[in-house]
N, C-alpha and C positions, 0 to 999 in steps of 0.2 A: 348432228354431226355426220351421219352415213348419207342422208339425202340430200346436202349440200355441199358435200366433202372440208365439212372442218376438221380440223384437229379438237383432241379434247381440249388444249391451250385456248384455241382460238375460242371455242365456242364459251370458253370459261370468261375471259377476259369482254366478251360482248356484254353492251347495257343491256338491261333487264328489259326496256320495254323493244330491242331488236329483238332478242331472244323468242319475246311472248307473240313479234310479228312474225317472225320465221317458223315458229311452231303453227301459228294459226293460217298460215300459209301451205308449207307440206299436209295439215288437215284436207284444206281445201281441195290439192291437186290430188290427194290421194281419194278422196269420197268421189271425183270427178272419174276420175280413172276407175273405182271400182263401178260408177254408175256406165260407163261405157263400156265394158267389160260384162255387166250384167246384161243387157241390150243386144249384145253382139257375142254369143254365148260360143265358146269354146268347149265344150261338153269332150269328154273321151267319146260317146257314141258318135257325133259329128267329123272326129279325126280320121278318116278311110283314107286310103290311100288315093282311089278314087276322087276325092273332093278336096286333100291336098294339091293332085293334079291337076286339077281343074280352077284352085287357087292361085298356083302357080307355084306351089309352096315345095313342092317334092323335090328330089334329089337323087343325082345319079349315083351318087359316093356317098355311103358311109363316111361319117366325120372322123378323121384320124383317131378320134380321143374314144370312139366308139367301137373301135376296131378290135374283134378278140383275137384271132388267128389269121394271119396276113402273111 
């Protein structure tokens, strides 16, 4: 229901053998996605700001939602 955005109705009312394809499905993309993730390692030591910038990843602003004192 959360990685395909069903409702609990919906996902109730689905036959049994969609149910066990869509389950055996999200398995799939998820072992895929962790084996990519593994590969291409996002470690805390890796996050410098440095290599953010260099990723292109960095930021001139603090994210609104981030903000203590403004």
């Amino acid at each position: 229901m959360y990685y395909m955005g069903f409702t609990y109705t919906e996902a109730y009312v689905l036959p049994v053998w969609q149910r066990i394809w869509f389950l055996q499905r999200i398995n799939q993309e998820l072992k895929r996605s962790n084996k990519n993730e593994q590969s291409a390692s996002r470690a805390m030591h890796h996050n410098t700001g440095e290599a953010r910038a260099l990723q292109g990843f960095s930021r001139e602003n603090v994210p609104a939602k981030l903000r203590r004192f403004s």
